[in-house]
DSSP file (Angstrom, degrees, kcal/mol; ACC not computed):
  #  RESIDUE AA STRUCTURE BP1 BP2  ACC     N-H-->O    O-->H-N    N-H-->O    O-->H-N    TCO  KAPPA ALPHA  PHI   PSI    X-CA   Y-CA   Z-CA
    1    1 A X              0   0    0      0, 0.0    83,-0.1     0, 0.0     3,-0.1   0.000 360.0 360.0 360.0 127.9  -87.5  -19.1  -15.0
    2    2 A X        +     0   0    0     81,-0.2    17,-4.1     1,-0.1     2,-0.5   0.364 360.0  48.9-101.7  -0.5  -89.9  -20.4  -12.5
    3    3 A X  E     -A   18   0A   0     15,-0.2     2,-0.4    80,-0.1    15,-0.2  -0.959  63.7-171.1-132.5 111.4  -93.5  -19.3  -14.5
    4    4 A X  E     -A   17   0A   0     13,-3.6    13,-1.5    -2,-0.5     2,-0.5  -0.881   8.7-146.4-117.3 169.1  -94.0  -20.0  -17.8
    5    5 A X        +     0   0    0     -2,-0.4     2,-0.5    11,-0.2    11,-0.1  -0.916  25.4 164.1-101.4  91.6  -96.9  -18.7  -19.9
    6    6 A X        -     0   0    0     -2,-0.5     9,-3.1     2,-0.0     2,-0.3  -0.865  20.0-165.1-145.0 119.8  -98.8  -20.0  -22.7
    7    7 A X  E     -D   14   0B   0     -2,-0.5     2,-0.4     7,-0.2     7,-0.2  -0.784  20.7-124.1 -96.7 151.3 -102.3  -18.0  -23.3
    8    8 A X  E > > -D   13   0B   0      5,-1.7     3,-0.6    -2,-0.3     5,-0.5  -0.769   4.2-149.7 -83.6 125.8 -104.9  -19.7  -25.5
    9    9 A X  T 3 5S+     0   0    0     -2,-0.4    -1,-0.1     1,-0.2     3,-0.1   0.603  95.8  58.4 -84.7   4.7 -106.1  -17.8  -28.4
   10   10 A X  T 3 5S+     0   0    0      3,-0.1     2,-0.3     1,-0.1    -1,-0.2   0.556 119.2  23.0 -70.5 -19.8 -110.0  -19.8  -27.9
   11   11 A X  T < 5S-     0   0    0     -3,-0.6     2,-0.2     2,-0.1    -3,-0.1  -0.943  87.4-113.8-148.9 157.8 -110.4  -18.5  -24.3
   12   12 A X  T   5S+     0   0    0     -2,-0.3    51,-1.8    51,-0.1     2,-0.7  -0.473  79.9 124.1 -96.6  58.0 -108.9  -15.5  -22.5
   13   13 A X  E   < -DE   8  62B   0     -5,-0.5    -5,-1.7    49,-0.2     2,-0.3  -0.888  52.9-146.5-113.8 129.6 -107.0  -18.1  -20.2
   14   14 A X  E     -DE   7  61B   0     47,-1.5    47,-2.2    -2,-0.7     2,-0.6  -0.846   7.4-150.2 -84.6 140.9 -103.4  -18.7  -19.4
   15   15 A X        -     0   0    0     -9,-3.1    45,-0.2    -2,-0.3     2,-0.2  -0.573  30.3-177.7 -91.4  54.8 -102.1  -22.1  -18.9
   16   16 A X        -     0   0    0     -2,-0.6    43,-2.5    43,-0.2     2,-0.5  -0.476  16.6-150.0 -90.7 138.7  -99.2  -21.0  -16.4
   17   17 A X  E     -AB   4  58A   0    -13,-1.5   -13,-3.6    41,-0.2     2,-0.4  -0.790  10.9-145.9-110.4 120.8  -96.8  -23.8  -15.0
   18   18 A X  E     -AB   3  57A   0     39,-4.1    39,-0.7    -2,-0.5     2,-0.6  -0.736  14.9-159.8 -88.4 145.8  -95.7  -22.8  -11.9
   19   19 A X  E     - B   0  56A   0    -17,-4.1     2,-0.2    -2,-0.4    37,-0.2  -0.915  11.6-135.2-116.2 138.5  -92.0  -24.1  -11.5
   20   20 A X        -     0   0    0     35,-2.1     2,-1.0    -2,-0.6    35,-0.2  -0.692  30.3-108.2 -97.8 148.6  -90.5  -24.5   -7.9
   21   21 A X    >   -     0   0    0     -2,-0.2     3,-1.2     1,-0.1     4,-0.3  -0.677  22.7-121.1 -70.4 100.7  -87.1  -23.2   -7.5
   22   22 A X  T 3> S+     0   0    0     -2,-1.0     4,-2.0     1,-0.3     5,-0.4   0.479 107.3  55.8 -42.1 -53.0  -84.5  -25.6   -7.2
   23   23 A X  H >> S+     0   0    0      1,-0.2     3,-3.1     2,-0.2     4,-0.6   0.817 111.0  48.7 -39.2 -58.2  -83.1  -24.6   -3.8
   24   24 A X  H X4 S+     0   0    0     -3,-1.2     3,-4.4     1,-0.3    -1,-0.2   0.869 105.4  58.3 -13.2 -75.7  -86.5  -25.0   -2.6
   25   25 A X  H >4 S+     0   0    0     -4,-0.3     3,-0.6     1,-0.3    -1,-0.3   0.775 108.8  45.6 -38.0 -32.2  -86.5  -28.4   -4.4
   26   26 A X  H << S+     0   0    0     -3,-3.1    -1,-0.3    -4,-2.0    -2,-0.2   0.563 111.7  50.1-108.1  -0.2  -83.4  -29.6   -2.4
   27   27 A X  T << S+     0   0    0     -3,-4.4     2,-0.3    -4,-0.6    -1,-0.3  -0.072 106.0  73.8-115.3  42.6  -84.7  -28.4    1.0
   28   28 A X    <   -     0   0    0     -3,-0.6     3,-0.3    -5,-0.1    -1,-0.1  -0.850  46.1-171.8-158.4 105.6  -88.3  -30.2    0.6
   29   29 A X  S    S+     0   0    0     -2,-0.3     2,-0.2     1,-0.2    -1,-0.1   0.839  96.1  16.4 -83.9 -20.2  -90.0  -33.6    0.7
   30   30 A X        -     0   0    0      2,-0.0    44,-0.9    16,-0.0    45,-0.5  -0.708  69.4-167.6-149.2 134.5  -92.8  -32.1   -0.5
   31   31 A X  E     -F   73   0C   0     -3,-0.3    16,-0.4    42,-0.2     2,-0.3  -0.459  14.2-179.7 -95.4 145.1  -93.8  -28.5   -2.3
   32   32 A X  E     -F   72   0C   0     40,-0.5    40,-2.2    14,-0.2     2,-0.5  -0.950  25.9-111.5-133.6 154.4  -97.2  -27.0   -2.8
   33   33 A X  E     -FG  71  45C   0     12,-4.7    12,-0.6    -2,-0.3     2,-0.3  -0.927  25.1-177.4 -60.3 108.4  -98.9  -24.0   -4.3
   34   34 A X  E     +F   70   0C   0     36,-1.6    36,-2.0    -2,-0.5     2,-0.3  -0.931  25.4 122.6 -51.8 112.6 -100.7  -21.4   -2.2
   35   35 A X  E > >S-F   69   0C   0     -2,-0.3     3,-3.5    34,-0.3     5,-2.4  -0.950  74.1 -83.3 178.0 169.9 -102.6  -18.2   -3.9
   36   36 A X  G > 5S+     0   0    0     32,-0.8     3,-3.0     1,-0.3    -1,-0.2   0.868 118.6  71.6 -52.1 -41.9 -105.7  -16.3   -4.3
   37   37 A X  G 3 5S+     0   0    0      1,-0.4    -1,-0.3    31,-0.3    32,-0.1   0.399 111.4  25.7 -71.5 -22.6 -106.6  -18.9   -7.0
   38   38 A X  G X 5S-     0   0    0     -3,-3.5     3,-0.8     3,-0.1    -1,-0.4  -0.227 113.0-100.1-109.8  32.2 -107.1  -21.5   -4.4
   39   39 A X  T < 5S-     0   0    0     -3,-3.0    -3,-0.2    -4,-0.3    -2,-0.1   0.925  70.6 -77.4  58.5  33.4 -108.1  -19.7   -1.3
   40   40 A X  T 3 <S+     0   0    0     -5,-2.4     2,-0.4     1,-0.1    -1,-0.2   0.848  78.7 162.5  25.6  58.1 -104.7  -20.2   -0.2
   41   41 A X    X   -     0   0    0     -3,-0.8     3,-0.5    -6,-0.3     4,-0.3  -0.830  23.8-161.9 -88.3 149.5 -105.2  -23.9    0.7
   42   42 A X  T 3  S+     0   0    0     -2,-0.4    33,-0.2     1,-0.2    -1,-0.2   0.371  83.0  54.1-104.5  25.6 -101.5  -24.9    0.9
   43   43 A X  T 3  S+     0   0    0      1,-0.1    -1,-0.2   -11,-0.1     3,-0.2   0.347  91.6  69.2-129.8  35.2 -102.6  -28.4    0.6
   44   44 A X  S <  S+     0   0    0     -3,-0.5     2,-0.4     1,-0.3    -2,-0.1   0.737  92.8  49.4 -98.7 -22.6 -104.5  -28.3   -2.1
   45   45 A X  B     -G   33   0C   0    -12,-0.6   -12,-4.7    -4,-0.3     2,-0.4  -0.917  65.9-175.4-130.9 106.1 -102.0  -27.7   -5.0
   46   46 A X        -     0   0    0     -2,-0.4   -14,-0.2   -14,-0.3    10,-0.1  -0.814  24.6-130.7-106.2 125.2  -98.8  -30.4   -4.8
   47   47 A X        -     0   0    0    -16,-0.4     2,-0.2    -2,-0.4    10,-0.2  -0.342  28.1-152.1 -34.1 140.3  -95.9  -29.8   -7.5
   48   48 A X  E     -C   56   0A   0      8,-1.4     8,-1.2     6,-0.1     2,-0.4  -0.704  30.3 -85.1-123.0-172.5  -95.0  -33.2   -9.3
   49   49 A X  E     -C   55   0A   0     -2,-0.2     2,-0.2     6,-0.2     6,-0.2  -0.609  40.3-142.9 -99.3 158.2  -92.0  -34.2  -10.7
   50   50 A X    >   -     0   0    0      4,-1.7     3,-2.7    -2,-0.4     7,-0.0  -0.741  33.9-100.6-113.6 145.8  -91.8  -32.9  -14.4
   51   51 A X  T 3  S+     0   0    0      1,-0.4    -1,-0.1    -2,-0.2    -2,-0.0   0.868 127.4  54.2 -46.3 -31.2  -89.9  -35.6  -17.1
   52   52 A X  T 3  S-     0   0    0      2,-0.1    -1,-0.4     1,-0.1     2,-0.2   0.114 125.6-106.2 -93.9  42.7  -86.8  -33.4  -16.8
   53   53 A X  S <  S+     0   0    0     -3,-2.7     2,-0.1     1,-0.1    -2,-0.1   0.138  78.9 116.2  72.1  -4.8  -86.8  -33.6  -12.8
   54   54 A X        -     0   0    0     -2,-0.2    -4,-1.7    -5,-0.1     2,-0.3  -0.506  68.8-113.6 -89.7 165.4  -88.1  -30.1  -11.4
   55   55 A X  E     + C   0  49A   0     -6,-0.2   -35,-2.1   -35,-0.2     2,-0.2  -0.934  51.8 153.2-117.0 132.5  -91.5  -30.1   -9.3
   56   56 A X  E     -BC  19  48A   0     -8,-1.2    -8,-1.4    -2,-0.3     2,-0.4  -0.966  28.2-164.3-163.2 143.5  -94.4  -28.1  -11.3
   57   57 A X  E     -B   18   0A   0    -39,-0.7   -39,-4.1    -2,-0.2     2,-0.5  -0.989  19.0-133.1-145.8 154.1  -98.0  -27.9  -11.6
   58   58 A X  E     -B   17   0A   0     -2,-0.4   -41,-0.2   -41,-0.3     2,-0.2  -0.923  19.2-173.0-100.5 104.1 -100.1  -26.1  -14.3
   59   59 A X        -     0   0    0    -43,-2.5     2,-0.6    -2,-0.5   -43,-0.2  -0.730  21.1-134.1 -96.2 164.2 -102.9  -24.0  -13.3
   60   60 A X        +     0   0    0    -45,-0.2   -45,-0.2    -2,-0.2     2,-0.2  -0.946  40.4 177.8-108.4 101.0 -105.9  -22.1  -16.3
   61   61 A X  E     -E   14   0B   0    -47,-2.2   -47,-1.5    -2,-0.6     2,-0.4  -0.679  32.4 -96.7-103.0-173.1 -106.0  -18.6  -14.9
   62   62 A X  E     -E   13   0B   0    -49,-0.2     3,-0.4    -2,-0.2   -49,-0.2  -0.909  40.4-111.8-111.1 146.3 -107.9  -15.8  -16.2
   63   63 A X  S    S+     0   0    0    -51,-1.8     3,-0.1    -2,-0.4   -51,-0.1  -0.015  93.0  30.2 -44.5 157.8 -106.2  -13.4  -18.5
   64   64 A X  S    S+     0   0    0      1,-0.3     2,-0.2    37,-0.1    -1,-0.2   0.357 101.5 102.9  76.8  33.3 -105.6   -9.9  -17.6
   65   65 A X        -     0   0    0     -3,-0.4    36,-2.0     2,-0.0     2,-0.3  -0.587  59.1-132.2-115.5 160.1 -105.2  -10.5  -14.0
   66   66 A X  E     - H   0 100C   0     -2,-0.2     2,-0.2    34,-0.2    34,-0.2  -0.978  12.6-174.1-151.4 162.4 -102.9  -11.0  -11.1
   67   67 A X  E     - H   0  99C   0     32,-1.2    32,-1.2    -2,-0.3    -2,-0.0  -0.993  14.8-146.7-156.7 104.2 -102.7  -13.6   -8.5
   68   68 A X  E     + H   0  98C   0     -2,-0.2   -32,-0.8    30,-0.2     2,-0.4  -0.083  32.6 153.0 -67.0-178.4 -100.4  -13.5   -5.4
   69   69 A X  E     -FH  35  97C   0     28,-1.9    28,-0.5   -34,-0.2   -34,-0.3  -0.998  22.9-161.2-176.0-177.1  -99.0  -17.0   -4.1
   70   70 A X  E     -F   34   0C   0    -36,-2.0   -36,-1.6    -2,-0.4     2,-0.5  -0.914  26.3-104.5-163.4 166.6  -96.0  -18.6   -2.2
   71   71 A X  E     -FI  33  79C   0      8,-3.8     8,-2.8     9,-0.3     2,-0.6  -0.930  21.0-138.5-118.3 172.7  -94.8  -21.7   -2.0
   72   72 A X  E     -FI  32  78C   0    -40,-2.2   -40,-0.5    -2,-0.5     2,-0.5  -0.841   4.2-159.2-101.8 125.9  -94.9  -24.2    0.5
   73   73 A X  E >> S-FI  31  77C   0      4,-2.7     3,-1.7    -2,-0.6     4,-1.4  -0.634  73.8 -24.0-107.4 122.7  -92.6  -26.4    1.6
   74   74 A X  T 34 S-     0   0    0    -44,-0.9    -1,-0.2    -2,-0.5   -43,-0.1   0.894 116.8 -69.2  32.2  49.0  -93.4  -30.1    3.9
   75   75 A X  T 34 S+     0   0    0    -45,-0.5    -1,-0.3    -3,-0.4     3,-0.1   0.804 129.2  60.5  69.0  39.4  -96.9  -28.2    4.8
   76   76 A X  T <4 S+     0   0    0     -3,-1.7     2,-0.6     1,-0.4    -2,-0.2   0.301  80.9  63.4-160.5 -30.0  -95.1  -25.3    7.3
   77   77 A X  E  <  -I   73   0C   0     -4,-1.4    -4,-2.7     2,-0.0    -1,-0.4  -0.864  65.4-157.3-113.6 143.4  -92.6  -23.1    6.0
   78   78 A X  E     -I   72   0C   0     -2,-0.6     2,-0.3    -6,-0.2    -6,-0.2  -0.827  13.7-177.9-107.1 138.8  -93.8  -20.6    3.2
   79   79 A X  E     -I   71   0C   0     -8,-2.8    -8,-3.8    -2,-0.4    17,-0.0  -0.996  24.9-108.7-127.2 156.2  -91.7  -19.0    0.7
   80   80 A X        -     0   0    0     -2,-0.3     2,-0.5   -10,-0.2    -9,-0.3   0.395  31.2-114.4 -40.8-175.6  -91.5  -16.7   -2.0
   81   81 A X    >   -     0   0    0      1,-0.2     3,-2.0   -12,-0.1    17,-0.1  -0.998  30.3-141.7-118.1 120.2  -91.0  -17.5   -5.8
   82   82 A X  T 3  S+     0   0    0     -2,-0.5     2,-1.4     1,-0.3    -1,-0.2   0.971  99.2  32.2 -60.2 -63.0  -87.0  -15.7   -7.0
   83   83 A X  T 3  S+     0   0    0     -3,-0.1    -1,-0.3    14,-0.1   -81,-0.2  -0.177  83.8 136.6-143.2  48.5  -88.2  -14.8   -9.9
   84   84 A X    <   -     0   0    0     -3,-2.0    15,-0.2    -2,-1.4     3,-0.0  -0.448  67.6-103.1 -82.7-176.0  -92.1  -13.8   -9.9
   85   85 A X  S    S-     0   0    0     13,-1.6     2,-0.2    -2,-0.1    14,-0.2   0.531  90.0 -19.9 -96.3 -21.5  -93.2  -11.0  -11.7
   86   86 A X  E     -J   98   0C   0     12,-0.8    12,-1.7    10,-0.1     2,-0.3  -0.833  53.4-131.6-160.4-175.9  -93.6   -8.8   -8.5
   87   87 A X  E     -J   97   0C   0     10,-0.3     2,-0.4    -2,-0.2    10,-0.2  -0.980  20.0-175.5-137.1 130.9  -94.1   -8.7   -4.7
   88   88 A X  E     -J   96   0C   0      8,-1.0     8,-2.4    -2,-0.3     2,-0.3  -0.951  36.2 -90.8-128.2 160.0  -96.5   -6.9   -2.5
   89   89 A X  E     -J   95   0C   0     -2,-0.4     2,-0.3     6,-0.2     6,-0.2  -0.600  42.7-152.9 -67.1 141.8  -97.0   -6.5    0.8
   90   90 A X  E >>  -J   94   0C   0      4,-1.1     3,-2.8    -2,-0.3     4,-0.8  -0.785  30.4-102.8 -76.8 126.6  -99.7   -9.1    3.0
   91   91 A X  T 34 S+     0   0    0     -2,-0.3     4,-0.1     1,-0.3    -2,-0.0   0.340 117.8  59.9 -16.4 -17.2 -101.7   -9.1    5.9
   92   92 A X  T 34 S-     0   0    0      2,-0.4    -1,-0.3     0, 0.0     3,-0.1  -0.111 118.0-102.8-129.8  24.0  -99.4  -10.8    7.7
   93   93 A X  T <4 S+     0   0    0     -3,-2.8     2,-0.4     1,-0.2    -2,-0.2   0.830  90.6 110.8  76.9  19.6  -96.2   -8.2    7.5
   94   94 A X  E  < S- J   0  90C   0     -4,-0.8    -4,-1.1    -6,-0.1    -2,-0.4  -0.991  75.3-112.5-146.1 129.1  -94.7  -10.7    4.7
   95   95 A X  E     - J   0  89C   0     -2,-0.4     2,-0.5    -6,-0.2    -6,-0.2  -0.405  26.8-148.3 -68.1 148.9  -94.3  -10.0    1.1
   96   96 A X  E     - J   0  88C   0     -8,-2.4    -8,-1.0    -2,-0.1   -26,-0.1  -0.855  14.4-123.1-101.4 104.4  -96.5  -12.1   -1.1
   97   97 A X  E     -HJ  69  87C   0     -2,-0.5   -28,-1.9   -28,-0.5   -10,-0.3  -0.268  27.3-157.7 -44.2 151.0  -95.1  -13.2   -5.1
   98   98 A X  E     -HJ  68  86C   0    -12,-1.7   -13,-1.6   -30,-0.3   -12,-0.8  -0.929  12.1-156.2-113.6 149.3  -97.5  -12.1   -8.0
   99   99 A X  E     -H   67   0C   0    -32,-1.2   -32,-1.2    -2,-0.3     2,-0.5  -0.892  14.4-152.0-121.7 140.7  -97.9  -13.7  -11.7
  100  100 A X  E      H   66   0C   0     -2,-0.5   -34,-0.2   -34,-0.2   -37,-0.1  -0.990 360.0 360.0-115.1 108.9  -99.2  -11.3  -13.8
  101  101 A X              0   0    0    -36,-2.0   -35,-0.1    -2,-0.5    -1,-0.1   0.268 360.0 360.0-133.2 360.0 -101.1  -13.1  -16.5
């Protein structure tokens, strides 16, 4: 699983950890996040390495929403997520992952 979930019952927010997929991880010196949730900077949100070794970062979205993304790989090649929750098509002829949250 490359998204985990954990909503807060104080606030309609999800705490969702995005998780890079290990191939990814073994062709990459460094991984970022991309998505509506940052204005698709891709160098604004870097995956670290997590105590058990995989590269992840934890964003607070808002509940009942969805948010495409990709990641990025040494700031030039973009890919998908295997196992996000959907894909739609983009502006730029290339499907985009979605978390559904």
């Amino acid at each position: 699983m490359s998204v985990e979930k954990k909503y807060l019952k104080t606030k309609p927010v999800c705490k969702v950890k995005f998780i890079a997929p290990e191939p990814l991880t073994k062709e990459a010196k460094k991984i970022f996040l991309a998505g509506e949730f940052n204005d698709w900077n891709y160098e604004e949100t870097q995956l670290k390495k997590q105590k058990n070794g995989c590269l992840a970062t934890t964003l607070d979205l808002d509940a009942g929403a969805e948010y495409q993304y990709r990641y990025v790989l040494d700031g030039e090649r973009w890919e998908n997520d295997y196992d996000a929750d959907k894909y739609v098509p983009s502006e730029v002829g290339v499907e985009n992952s979605v978390v559904v949250v």
